[in-house]
ZAGULO-347801 format. One record per residue (C-alpha): residue in three letters; z, x, y. Coordinates in steps of 0.02 Angstrom, whole numbers, plus 50000, padded with zeros to 5 digits. Each point is the difference from the previous one (the first is absolute). Layout:
// ZAGULO-347801
("ALA" (Z X Y)) ...
//
This chain:
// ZAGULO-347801
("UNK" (50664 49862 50966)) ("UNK" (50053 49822 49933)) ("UNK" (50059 49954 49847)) ("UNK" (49827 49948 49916)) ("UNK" (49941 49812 49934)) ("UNK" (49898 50056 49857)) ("UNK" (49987 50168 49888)) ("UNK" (49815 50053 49930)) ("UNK" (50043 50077 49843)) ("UNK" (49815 50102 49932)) ("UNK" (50013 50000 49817)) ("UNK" (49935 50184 49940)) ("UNK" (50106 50129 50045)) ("UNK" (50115 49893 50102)) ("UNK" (50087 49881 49862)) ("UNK" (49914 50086 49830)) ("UNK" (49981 50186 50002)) ("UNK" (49820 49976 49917)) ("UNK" (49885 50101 50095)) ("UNK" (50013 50155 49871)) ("UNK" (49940 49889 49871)) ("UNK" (49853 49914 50104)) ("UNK" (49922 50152 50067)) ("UNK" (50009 50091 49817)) ("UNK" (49907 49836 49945)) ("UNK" (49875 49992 50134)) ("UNK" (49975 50171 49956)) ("UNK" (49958 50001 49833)) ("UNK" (49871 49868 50028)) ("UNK" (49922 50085 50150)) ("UNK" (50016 50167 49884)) ("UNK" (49889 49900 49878)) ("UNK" (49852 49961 50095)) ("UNK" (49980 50201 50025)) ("UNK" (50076 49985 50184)) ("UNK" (50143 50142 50050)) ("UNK" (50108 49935 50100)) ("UNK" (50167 50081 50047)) ("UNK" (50158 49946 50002)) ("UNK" (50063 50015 50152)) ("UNK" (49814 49933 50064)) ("UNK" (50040 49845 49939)) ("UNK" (50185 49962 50035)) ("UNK" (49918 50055 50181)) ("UNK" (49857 49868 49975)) ("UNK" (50044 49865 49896)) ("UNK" (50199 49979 50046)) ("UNK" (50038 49825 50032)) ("UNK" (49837 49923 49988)) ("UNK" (49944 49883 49886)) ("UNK" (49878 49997 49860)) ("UNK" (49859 49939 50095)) ("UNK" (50003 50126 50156)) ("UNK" (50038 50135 49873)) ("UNK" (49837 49969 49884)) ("UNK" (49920 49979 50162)) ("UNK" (50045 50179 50063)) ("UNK" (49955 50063 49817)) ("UNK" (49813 49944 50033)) ("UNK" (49967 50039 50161)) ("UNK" (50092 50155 50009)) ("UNK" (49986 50054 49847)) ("UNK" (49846 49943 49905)) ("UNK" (50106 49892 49858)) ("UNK" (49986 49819 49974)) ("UNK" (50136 49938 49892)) ("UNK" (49936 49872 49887)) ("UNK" (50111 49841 49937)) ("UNK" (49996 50096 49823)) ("UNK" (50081 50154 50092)) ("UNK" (50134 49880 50117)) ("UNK" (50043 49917 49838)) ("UNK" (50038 50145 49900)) ("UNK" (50101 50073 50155)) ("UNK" (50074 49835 50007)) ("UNK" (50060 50002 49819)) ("UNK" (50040 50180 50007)) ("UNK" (50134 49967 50171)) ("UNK" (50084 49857 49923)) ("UNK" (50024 50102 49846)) ("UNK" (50086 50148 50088)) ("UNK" (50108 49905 50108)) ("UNK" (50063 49896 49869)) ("UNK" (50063 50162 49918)) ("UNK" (50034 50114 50152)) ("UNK" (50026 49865 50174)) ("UNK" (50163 50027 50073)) ("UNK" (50076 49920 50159)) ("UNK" (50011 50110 50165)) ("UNK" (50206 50067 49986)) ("UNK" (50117 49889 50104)) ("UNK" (49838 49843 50034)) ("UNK" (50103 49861 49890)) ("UNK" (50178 50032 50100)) ("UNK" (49923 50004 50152)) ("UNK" (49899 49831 49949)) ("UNK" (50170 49944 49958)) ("UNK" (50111 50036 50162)) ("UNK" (49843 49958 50108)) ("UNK" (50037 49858 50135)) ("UNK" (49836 49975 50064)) ("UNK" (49841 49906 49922)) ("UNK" (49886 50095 49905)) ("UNK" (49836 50011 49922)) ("UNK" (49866 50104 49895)) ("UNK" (49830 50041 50091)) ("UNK" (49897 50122 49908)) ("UNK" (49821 50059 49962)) ("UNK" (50020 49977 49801)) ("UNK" (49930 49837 49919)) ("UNK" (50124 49856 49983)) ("UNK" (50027 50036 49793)) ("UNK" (50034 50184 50020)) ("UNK" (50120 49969 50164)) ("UNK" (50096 49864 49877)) ("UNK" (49988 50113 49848)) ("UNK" (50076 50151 50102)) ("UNK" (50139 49881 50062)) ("UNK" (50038 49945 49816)) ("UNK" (50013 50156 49926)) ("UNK" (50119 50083 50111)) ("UNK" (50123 49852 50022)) ("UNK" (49969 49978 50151)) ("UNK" (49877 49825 50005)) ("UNK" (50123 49888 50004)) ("UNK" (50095 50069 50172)) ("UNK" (49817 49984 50093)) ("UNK" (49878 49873 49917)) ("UNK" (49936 49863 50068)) ("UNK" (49958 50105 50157)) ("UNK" (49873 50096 49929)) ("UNK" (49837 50059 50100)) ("UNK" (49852 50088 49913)) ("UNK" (49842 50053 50109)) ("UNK" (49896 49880 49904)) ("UNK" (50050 49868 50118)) ("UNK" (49936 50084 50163)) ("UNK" (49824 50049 50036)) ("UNK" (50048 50187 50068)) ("UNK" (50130 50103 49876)) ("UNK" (50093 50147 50093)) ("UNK" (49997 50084 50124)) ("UNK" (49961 49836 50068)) ("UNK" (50129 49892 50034)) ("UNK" (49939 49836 49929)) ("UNK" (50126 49996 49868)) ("UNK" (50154 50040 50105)) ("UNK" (49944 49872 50117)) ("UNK" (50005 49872 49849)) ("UNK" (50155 50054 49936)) ("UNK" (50091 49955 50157)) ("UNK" (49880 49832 50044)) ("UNK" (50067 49954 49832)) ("UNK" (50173 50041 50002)) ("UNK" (49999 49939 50211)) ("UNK" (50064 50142 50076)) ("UNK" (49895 50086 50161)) ("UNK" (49928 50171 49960)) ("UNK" (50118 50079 50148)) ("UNK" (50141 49958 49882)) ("UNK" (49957 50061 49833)) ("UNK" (50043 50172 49929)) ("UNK" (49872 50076 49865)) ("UNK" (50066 50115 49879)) ("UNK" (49832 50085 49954)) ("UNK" (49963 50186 49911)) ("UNK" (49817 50019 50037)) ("UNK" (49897 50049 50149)) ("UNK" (49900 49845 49982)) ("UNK" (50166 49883 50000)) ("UNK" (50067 50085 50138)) ("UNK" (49831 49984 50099)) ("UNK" (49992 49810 49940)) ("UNK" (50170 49950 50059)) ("UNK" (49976 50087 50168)) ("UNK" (49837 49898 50038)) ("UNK" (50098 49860 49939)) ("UNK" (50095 50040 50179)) ("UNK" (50201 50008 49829)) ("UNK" (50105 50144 49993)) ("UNK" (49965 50131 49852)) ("UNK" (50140 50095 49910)) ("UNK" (49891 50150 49898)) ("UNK" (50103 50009 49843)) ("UNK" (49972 50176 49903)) ("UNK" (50118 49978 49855)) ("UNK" (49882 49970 49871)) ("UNK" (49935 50137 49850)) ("UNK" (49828 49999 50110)) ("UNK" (50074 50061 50149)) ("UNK" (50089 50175 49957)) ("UNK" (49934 50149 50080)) ("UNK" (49995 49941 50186)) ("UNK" (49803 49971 50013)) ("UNK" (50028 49816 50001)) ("UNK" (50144 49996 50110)) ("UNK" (49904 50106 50124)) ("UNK" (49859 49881 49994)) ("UNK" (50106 49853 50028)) ("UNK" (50092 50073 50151)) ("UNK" (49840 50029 50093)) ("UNK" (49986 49811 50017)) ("UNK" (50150 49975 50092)) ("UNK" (50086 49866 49864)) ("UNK" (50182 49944 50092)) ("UNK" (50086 50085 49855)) ("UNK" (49979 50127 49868)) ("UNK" (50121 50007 49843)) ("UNK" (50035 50017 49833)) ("UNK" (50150 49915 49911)) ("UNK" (49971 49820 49987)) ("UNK" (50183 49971 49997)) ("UNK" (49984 50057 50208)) ("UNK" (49880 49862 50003)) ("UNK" (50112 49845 50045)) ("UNK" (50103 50131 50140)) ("UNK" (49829 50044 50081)) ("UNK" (49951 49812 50018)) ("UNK" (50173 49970 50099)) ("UNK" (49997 50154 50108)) ("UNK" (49977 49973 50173)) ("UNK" (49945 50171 50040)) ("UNK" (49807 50010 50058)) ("UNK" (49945 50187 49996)) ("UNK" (49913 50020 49831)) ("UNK" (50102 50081 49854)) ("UNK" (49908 50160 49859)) ("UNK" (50090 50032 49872)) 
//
């Protein structure tokens, strides 16, 4: 496996260890419309995809249409708990840091909330301006429109770039993308093994969980497919 031109960074989970706070949000507006949702239903539905597909799923599946009051309050509500409680995934900024290779954002949150998530963890300043959101493709994930733009963008061939991704809909996105996908499990969201398990059943190139490994897994030559 060569060294790669360009590393797909996802945002949620992958750089910011958010996903706790999103879910317990989406939650508690989903909780009240009168809808009972679990959990672990929703990390299972909702991981990695963006607002749109998710309110989507909510109405068809689920008999809840999300009105603009109900996104706004959520809205308001997010921002307001990651400004107190956002941290950066353990290890993401040294990695950034020692990282040789170009490297960009691509995820399924709007442009603001990517931007705000970089800001508050320190971390905007060792990624922007390569920043993709999946309001600038017409299909979010598992689709692989905004992979595909990432690397038109930063002009490197899919066959060369490595996604770092932590959902089942990133992983299936990059891999109809025709990139390599490192599953990382190291965020709060992924304890307990039902994640990981679900990630390793789509075949990613790698599985870990220390982002300080991150930079040694891009140079490794080896091929067969590492679980940690």
């Amino acid at each position: 496996m060569a060294k790669p031109a360009l590393v797909i960074f996802d945002c949620d989970g992958v750089l910011v260890d958010s996903e706790p706070i999103s879910i317990a949000v989406l939650l508690d507006m989903i909780a009240k419309s009168g809808t009972t949702l679990s959990e672990d239903d929703a990390y299972d539905r909702f991981l990695g995809r963006s607002m749109t597909t998710i309110s989507k799923i909510l109405h068809e599946d689920y008999g809840f249409a999300a009105s603009d009051a109900d996104l706004d309050e959520m809205r308001a509500n997010l921002f307001a708990r990651f400004k107190r409680d956002l941290k950066p995934i353990p290890g993401i900024a040294d990695t950034l840091r020692v990282l040789d290779i170009p490297r960009c954002v691509a995820s399924s949150s709007q442009p603001d909330r990517i931007r705000l998530s970089l800001q508050l963890t320190g971390l905007i300043d060792l990624l922007d301006p390569h920043i993709f959101s999946a309001t600038m493709v017409k299909h979010g994930k598992p689709a692989p429109d905004l992979f595909l733009l990432a690397a038109r963008t930063m002009k490197a061939d899919p066959e060369d770039c490595v996604v770092v991704e932590d959902s089942p809909a990133g992983i299936e996105a990059a891999k109809s993308a025709g990139m390599r996908v490192f599953a990382f499990t190291g965020g709060t969201h992924s304890r307990g093994g039902r994640l990981e398990a679900a990630l390793a059943s789509l075949g990613p190139d790698r599985i870990f969980n220390d982002m300080l490994q991150l930079p040694g897994l891009l140079a490794s030559q080896e091929a067969t497919p590492k679980v940690r």
